[in-house]
C-alpha positions in Angstrom: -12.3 14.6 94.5 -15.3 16.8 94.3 -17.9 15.4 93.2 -18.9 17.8 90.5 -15.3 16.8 88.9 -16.5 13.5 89.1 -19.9 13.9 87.2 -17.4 16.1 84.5 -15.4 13.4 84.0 -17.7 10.8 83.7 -19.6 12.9 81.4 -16.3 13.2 78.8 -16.1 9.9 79.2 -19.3 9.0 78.0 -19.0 11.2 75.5 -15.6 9.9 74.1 -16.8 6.5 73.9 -20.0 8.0 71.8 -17.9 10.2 69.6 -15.4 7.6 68.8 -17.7 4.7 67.9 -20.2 7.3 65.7 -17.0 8.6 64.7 -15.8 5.3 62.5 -19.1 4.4 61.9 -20.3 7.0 59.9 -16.6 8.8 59.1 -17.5 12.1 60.7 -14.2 12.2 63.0 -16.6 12.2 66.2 -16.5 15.9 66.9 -20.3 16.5 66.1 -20.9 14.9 68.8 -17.9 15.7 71.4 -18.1 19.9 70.6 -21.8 20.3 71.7 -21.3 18.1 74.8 -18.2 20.2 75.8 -20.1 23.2 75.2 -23.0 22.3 77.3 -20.5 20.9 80.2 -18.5 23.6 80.5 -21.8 25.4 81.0 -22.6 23.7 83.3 -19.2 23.9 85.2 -19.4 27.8 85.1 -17.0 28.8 82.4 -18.4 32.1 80.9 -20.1 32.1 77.9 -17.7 34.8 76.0 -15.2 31.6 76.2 -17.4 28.4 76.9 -18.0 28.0 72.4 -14.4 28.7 71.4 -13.1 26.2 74.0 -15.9 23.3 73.8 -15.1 23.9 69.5 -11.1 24.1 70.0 -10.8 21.1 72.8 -13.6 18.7 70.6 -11.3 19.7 67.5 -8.1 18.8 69.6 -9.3 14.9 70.2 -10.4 14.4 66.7 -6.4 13.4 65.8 -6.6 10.4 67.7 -9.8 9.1 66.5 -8.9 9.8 62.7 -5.9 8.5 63.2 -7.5 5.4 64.3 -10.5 5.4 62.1 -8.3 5.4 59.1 -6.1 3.0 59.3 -8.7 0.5 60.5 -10.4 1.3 56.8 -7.1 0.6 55.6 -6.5 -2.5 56.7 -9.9 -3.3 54.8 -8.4 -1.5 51.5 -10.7 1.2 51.2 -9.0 4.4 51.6 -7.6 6.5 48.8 -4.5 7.2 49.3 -3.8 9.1 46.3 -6.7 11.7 47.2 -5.4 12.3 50.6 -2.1 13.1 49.1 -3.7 15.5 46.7 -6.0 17.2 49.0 -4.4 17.3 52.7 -2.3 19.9 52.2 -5.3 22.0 51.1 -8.0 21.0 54.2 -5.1 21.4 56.6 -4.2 25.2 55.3 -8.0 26.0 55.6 -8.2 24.3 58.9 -5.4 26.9 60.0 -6.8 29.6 59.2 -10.5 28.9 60.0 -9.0 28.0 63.8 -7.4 31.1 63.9 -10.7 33.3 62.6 -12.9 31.6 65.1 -10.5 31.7 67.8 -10.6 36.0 67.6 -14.8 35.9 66.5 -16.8 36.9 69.0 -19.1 34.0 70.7 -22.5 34.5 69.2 -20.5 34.4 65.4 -18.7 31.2 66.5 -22.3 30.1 68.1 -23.9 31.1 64.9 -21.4 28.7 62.4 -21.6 25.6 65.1 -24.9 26.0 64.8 -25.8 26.4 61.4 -22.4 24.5 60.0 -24.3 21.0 62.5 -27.7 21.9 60.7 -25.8 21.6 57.2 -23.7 18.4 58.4 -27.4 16.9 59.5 -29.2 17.9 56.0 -26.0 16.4 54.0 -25.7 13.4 56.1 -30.1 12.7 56.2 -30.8 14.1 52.7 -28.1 12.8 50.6 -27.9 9.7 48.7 -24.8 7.9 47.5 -26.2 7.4 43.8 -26.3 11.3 43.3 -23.6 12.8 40.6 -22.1 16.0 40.2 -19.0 15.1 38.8 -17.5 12.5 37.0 -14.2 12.8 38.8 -13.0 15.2 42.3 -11.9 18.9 41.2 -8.3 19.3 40.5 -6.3 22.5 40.2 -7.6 25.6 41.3 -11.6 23.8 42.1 -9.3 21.3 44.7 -7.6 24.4 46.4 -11.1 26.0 47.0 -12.9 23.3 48.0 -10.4 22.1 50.3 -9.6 25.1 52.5 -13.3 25.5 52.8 -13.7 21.9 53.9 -10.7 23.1 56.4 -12.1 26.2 57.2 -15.6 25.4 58.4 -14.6 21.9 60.1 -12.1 23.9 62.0 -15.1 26.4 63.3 -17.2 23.8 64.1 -14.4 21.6 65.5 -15.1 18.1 63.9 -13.5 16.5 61.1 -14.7 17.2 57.9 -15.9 13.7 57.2 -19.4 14.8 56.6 -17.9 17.3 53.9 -15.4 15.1 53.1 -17.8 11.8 52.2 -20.3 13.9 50.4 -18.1 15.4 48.2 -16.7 11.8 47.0 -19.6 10.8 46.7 -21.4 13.2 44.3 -18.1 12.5 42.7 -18.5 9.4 41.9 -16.4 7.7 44.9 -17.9 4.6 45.7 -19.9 5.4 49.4 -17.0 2.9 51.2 -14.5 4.3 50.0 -16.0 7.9 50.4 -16.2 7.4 54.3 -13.0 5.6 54.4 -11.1 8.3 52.6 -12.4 10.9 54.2 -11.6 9.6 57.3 -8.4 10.9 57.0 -9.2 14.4 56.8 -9.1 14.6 60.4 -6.0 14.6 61.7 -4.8 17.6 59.0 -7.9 19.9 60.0 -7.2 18.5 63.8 -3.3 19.7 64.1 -3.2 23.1 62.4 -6.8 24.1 63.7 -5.6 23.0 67.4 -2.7 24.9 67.4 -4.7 28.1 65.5 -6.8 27.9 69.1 -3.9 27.7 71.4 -2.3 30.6 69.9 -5.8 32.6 69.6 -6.9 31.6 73.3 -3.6 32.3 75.1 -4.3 34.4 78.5 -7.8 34.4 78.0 -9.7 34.7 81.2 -12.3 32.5 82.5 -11.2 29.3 80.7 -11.5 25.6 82.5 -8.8 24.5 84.4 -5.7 23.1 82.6 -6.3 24.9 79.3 -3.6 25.9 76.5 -5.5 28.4 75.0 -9.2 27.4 73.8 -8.1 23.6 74.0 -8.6 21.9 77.8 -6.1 19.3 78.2 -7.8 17.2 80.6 -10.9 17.2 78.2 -8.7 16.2 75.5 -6.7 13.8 77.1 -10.1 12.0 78.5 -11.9 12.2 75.5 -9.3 11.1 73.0 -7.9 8.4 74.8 -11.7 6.6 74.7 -12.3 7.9 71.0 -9.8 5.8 70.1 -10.5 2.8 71.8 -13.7 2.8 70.1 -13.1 4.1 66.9 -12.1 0.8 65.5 -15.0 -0.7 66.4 -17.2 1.6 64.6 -15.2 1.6 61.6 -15.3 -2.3 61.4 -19.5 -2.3 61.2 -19.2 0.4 59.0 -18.6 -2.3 56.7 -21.0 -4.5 57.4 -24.7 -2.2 57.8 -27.3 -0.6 55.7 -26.3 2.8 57.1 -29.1 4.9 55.7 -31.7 4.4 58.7 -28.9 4.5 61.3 -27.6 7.7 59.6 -31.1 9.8 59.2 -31.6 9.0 62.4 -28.2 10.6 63.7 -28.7 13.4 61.3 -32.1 14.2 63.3 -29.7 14.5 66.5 -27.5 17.0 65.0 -30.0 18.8 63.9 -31.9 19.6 67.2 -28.0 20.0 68.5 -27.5 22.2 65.9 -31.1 24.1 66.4 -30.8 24.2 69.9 -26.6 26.0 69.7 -28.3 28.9 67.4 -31.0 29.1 69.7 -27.6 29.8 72.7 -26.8 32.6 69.9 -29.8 34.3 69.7 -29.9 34.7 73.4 -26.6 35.7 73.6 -27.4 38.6 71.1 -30.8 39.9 73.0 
């Protein structure tokens, strides 16, 4: 095996483990950290830029069923997810998710570049800047509000390729959700933006040129199958010390990372565009 396959896989590995752990720790599905390290891999592996976003975003997106999947049921099994809220709002994140996968699947790089970028420097303000005692709302929107919010939720997780558990958490919360049952909840909002968004970026990547090997579309099946099979090995354990920390230090500090991830993708963007 060559060994530059050898230093790609390790790197997905070590990027699964990171993305799944972070992933039930702080509810944010684990692509925030999977789609940036995809992106700068498949750099580094030659795939050409006009491609390299779209499949990091669609293959990160891709693994993020698994770890959700996971995540969610472990907050179950500690009675804090809402059940009744992902009923109501699922079908709504997954219908955005759809069509935000299908939008950034036919964007050009640098606009895809641009809303990575900028959608990881909006994740990193909501996740260092907010505070659970902040209210909007007595209650979540209902009705037509629910519809909006929730394909947006969709939309923009989709085109970033993580979860929508940043979104997802913050909106509970400035609703009044308790912050447990927030990340809990919202844990669950992977797997719907996850399946129609993934199969938005087969359909929009099929027969592209240039793309790793092994791709259906934008989404790499080796990268997904690597990094969601270690997501959700350590998924779990994030999820359980999720329940047992002071988060806040822990999460300012991770919001910090995403910003300079997030500064440094727009930075790709505006080169791009020169």
């Amino acid at each position: 095996m060559p060994y530059e396959l050898i230093g790609l896989l390790a790197a997905l590995a070590a990027a699964g483990l990171a993305a799944g752990f972070l992933g039930g720790l702080f509810g944010i599905g684990g692509g925030a950290i999977v789609a940036p390290a995809l992106f700068y891999l498949f750099g580094a592996v030659g795939v050409p830029d006009e491609v390299r976003a779209h499949a990091a975003v669609a293959t990160s997106l891709s693994t993020i069923m698994a770890t959700s999947v996971r995540s969610m049921s472990t907050h179950a099994k500690a009675g804090a997810v809402d059940f009744a809220v992902l009923k109501a709002w699922l079908p709504w994140v997954a219908a955005g998710a759809g069509v935000g996968g299908l939008a950034a699947g036919f964007a050009q790089a640098t606009v895809l570049l641009v809303v990575f970028g900028g959608g990881m420097i909006l994740t990193a303000a909501i996740m260092g800047l907010s505070s659970p005692s902040w209210r909007l709302a007595a209650d979540l929107p209902t009705g037509p509000a629910r519809a909006a919010v929730g394909s947006g939720i969709g939309a923009l997780s989709a085109m970033m390729g993580i979860g929508g558990g940043a979104f997802g958490t913050t909106l509970m919360t400035l609703c009044g959700r308790p912050i447990h049952q927030a990340v809990a909840t919202a844990s669950g909002f992977g797997a719907a933006i996850a399946l129609p968004g993934s199969l938005a970026y087969v359909v929009a990547g099929w027969g592209q040129e240039g793309l790793p090997w092994g791709s259906l579309g934008f989404v790499n099946a080796p990268g997904f199958l690597v990094v969601a099979l270690l997501t959700s090995v350590t998924a779990p354990l994030g999820a359980r010390l999720a329940h047992r920390l002071d988060r806040t230090l822990l999460k300012r500090l991770f919001a910090v990372f995403l910003a300079l991830m997030g500064a440094s993708i727009l930075w790709e963007a505006m080169r791009g565009s020169a």
